[in-house]
C-alpha positions as CSV (number, residue, x, y, z in Angstrom):
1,X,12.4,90.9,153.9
2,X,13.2,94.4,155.5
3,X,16.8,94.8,155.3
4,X,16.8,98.3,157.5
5,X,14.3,96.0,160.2
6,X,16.9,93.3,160.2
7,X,20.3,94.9,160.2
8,X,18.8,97.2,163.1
9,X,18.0,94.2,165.2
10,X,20.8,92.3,164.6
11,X,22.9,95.5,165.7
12,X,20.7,95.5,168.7
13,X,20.6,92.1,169.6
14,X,25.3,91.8,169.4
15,X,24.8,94.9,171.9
16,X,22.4,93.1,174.1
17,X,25.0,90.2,174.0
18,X,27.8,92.7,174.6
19,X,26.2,93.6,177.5
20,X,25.3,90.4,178.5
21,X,29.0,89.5,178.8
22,X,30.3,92.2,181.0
23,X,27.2,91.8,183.4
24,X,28.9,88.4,183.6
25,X,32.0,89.5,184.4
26,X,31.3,91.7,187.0
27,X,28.8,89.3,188.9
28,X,30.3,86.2,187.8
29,X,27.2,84.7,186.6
30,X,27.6,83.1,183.5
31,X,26.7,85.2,180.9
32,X,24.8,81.9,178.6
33,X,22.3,82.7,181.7
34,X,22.2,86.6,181.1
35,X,21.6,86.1,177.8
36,X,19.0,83.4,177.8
37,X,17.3,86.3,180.5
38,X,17.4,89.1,178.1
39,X,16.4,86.8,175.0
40,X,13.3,86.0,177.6
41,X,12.9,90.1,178.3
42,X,12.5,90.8,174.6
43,X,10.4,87.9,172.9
44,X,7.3,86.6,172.9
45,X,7.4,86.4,176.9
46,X,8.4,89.7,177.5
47,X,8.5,92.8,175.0
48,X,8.2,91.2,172.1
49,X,10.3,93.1,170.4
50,X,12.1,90.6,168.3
51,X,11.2,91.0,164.7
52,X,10.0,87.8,162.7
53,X,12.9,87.8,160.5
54,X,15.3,87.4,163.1
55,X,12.9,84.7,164.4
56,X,13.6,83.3,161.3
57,X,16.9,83.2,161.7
58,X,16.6,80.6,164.7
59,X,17.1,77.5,162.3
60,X,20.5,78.1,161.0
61,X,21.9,79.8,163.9
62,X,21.0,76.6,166.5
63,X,22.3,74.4,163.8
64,X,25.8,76.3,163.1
65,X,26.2,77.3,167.0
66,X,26.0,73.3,168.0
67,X,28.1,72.1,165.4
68,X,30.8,74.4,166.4
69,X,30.4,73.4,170.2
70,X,30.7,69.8,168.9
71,X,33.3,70.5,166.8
72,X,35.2,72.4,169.4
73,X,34.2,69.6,172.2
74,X,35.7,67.2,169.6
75,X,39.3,68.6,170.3
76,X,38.9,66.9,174.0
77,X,38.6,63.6,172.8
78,X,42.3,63.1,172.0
79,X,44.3,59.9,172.6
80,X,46.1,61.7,175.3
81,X,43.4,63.0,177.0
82,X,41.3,59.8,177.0
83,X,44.4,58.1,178.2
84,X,44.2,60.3,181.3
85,X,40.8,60.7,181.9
86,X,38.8,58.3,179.7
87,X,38.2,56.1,182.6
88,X,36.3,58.9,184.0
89,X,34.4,60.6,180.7
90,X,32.9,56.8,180.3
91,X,32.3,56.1,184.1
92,X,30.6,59.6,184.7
93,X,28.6,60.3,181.5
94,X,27.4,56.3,181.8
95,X,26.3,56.4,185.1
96,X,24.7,59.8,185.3
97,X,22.1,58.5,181.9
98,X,21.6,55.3,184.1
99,X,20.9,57.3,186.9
100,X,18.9,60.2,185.3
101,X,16.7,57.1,183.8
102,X,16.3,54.8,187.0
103,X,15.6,58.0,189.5
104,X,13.4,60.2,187.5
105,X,11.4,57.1,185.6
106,X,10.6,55.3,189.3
107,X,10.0,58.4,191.0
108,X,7.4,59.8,188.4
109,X,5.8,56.2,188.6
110,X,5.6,56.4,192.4
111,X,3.5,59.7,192.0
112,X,1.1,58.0,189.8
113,X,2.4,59.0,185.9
114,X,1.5,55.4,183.5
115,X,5.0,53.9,183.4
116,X,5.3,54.1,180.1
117,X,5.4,57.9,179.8
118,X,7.7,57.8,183.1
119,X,10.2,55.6,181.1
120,X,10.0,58.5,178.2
121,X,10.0,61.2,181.1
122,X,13.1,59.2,182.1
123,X,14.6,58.9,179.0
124,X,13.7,62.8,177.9
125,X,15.8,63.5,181.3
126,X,19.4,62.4,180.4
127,X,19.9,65.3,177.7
128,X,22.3,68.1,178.1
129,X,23.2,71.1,176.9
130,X,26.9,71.1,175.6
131,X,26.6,74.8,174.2
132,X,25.8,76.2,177.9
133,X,28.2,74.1,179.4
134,X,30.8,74.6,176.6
135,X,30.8,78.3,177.8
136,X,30.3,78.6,180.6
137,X,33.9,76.6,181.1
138,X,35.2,79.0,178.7
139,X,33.8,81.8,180.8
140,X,35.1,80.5,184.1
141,X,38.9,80.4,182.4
142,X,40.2,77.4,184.4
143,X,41.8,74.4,183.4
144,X,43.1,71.3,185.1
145,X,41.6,67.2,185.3
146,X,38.0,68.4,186.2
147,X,37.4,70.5,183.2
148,X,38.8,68.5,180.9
149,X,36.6,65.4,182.1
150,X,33.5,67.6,181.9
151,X,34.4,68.5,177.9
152,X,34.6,64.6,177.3
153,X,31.8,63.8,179.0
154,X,29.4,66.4,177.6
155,X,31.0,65.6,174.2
156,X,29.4,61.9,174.5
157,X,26.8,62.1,177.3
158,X,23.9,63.0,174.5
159,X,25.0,60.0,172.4
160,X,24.4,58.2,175.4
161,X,20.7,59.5,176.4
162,X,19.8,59.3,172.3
163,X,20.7,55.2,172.5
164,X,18.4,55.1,176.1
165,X,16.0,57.2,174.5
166,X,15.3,54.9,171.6
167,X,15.4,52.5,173.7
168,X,13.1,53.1,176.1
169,X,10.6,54.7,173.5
170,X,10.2,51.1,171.9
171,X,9.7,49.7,175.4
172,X,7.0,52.0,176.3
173,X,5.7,51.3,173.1
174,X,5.4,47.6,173.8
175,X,3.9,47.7,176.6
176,X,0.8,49.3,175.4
177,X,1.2,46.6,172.7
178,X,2.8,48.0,169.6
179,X,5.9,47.5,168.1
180,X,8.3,50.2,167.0
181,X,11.3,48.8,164.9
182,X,11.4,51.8,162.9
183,X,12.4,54.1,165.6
184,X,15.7,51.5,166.6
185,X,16.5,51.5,162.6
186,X,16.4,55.2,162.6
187,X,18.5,55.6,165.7
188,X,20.7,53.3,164.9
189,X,21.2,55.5,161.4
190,X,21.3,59.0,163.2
191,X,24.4,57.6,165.5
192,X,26.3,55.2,163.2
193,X,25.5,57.7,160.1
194,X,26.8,60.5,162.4
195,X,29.9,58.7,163.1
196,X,30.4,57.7,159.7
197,X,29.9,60.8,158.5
198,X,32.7,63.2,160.7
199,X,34.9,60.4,160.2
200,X,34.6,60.9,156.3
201,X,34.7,64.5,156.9
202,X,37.4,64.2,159.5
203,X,40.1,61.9,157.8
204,X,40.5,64.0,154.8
205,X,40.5,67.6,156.9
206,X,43.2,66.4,159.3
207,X,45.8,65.9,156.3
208,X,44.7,68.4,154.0
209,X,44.2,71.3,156.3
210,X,46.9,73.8,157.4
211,X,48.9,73.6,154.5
212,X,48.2,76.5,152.4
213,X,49.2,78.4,155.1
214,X,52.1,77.4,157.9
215,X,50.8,76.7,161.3
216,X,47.2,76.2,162.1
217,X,44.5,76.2,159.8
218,X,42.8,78.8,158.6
219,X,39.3,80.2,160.1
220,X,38.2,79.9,156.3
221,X,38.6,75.9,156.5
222,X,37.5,75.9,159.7
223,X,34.4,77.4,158.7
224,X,34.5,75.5,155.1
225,X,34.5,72.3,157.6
226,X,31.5,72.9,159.7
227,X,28.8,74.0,157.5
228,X,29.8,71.2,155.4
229,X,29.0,68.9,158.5
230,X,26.3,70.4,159.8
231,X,24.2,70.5,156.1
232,X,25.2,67.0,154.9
233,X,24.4,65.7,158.2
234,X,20.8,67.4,157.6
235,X,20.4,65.8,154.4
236,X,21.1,62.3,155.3
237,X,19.1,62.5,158.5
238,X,22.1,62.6,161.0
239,X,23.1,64.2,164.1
240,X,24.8,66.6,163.6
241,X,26.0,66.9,167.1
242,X,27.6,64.2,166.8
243,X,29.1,64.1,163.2
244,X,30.6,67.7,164.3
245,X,32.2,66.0,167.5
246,X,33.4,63.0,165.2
247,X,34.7,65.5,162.8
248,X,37.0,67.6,165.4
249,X,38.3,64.2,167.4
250,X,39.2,62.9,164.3
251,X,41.4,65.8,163.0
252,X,42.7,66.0,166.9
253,X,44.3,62.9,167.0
254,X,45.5,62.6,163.2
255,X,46.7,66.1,162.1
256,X,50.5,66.2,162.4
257,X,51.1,68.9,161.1
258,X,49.3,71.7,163.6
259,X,48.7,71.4,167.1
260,X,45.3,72.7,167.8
261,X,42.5,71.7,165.4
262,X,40.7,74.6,164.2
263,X,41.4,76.8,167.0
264,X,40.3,80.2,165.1
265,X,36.7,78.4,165.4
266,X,36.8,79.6,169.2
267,X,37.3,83.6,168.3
268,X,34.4,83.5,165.9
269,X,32.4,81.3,167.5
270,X,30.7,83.7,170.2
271,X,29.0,86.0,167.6
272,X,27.3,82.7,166.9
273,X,26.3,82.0,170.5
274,X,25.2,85.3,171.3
275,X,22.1,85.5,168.6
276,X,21.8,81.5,169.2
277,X,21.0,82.1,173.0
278,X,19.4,85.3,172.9
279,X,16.8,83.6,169.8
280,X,16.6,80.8,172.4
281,X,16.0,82.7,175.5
282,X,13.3,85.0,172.8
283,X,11.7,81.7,172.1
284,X,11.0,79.9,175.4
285,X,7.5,80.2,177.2
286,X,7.9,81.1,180.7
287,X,4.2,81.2,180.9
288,X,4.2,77.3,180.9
289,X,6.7,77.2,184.5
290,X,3.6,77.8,185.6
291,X,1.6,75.2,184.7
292,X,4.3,72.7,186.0
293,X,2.0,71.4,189.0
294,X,3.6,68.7,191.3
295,X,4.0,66.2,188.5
296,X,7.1,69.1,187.3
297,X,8.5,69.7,189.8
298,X,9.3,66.6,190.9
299,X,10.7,66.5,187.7
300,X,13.2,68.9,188.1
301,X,13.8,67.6,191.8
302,X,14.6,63.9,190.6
303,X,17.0,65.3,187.6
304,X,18.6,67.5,189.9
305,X,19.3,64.0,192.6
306,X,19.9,61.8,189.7
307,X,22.5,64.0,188.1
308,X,24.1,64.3,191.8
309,X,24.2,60.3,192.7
310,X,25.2,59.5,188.6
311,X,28.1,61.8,189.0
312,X,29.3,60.6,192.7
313,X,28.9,57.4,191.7
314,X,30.6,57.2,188.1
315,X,33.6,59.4,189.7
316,X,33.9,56.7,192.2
317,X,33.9,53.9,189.7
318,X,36.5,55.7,188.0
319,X,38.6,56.2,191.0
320,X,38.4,60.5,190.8
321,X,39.1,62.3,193.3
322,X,36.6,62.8,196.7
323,X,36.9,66.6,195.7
324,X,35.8,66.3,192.7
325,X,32.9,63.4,192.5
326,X,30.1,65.5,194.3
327,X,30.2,68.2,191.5
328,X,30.4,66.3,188.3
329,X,26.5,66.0,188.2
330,X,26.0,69.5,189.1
331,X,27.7,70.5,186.2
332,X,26.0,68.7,184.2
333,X,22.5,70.3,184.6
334,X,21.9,72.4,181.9
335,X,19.0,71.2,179.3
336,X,17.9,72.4,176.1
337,X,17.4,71.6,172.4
338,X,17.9,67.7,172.7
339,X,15.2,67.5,175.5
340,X,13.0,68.9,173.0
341,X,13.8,67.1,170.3
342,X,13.1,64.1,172.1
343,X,9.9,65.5,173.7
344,X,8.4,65.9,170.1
345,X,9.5,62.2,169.0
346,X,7.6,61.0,172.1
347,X,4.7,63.2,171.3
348,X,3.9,61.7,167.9
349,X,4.9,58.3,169.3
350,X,2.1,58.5,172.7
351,X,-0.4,61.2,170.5
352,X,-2.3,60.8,174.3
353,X,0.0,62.2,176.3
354,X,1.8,64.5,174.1
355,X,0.5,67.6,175.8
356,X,1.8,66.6,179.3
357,X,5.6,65.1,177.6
358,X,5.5,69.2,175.3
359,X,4.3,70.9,178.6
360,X,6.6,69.5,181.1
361,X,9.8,68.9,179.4
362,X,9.4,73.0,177.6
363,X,8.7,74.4,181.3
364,X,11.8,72.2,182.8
365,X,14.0,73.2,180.1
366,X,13.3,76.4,181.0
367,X,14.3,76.1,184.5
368,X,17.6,74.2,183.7
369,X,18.4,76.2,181.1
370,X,18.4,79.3,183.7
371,X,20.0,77.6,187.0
372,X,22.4,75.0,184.8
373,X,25.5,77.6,183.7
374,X,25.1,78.8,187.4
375,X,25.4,75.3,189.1
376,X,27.9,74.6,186.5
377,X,30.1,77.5,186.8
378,X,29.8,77.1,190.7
379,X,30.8,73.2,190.7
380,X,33.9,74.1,188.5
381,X,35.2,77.2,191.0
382,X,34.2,74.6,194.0
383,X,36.5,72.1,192.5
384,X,39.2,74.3,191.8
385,X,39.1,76.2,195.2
386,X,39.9,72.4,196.8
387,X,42.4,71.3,194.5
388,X,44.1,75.1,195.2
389,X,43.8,74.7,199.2
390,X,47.0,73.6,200.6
């Protein structure tokens, strides 16, 4: 490895991020989008300027960035804030996967795509990005009902679509006349294992943290906590996401003894994000937007009205507020490393359509990935202007 190479991009690439941050103050865009554009500007798609040792680099940073988010996102699923809006994280993250399924699966059919690939399509659809979303409500610096639903609901929504996904995968596969028990077992493992795991992790941190030091625990811990989660989740073929989320709800609601789990995570957690989006803005093709074709963009289309009518229609279930159901699915659009997690399952699962599920769910997560912090940092602002108005 060339230390001098490294440290000099590294140094660039925290300056890039610096930057990125106050262009988003200024213009109010969120600045995951700014940096997923400059990460765009110097990799593979642009410049190319990123060495391959920061490439390298990708891996660990994706992996420690989520679990953080999920840890953090944890901290929203407390008994009192479940009491007040659990009703709505269930409704609205529910609905918008049933929605996201039904309108993008039926619609892709219509236009001619087999129906078992729609189903996957479907399926691949209902994935989110917490870490965009994560930030960008950070970045808008408001509080109140609305916010804290959306930090529930992105907190669960992926467990969700990873349940539908496996689902729907054995499905497809049945009706071209194989069986897939194996890819049930193994979801059934990655969530149940997931649980079990930040609940093992969880139980213990919530008595035994905060005590060598009065007051909240230590970034040290904090630290001490994740990677442990995020690399024994690896080994035993977990989500992490979801261990990480486990993890942080479980120290929530049992710690007695500090208020705010792990609240130190949040000041060294945007170092993190700023190589994590920038590696993931280097690392997307733009070149295959434009091989998107009809098939893609009605893609993006449906998502866009599923995400709209899952929202309005879990907020109405849920008896929200009229101000608020019409932007829960907006800010909900963002996409990224689930999609494709999923999109390369269903690859080796339908070998004859993997180029089209690779092809269009890359190019779409591109898009979302892009226009997502915007729409979400716009519904949150919209929200908050009508619950301001007199």
């Amino acid at each position: 490895m060339d230390l001098p190479i490294l440290l000099i991009a590294l140094g660039g690439l925290f300056l890039v991020g610096l930057a990125a941050d106050t262009i988003g103050r200024r213009t109010r865009l969120p600045r995951v989008t700014v940096l997923l554009a400059c990460g765009i500007a110097v990799g593979g798609s642009g410049f190319d300027l990123i060495p391959p040792q920061v490439q390298a680099l990708y891996e660990f940073l994706s992996v420690t960035a989520l679990t953080m988010v999920a840890f953090v996102l944890g901290n929203a699923l407390t008994r009192g804030n479940l009491a007040r809006h659990g009703r709505a994280i269930l409704s609205v993250s529910a609905m918008i996967v049933l929605a996201t399924v039904l309108i993008v699966a039926l619609g892709l059919w219509l236009l001619g795509v087999p129906l078992a690939v729609a189903l996957v399509l479907g399926a691949i659809a209902t994935a989110t990005d917490p870490a965009a979303t994560q930030d960008t409500i950070r970045q808008s610096r408001l509080s109140g009902p609305f916010v804290d639903q959306l930090k529930g609901i992105v907190a669960i929504d992926d467990a969700w679509g990873v349940i539908v996904f496996s689902v729907l995968v054995v499905l497809a596969l049945g009706l071209g006349g194989e069986a897939a028990p194996d890819l049930l077992r193994d979801a059934a493992w990655e969530i149940g294992g997931a649980l079990m795991l930040g609940a093992a992790i969880g139980l213990p941190s919530a008595y035994l943290t905060g005590r060598l030091r009065r007051g909240e625990p230590m970034l040290t811990e904090g630290l001490g906590i994740v990677f442990l989660t995020a690399g024994l989740s690896i080994w035993a073929g977990v989500s992490f996401l979801l261990a990480g989320m486990t993890a942080g709800a479980v120290i929530a609601n049992f710690a007695r003894h500090h208020g705010r789990a792990f609240h130190e995570i949040e000041h060294v957690q945007w170092p993190f994000m700023i190589l994590f989006f920038l590696l993931a803005g280097a690392s997307l093709k733009i070149g295959v937007v434009a091989q998107l074709g009809m098939i893609g963009l009605a893609y993006v289309v449906l998502r866009i009205v599923a995400r709209l009518a899952g929202g309005w229609m879990g907020g109405a279930l849920a008896g929200s507020s009229p101000a608020e159901r019409p932007w829960y699915g907006l800010a909900l659009l963002p996409q990224a490393g689930v999609a494709v997690g999923m999109a390369l399952v269903a690859a080796r699962e339908f070998p004859q359509y993997a180029d089209l599920i690779l092809s269009l769910t890359i190019a779409t997560t591109v898009i979302f990935e892009l226009i997502g912090p915007v729409a979400t940092l716009w519904a949150i602002r919209r929200v908050q202007a009508r619950s301001d108005a007199p």
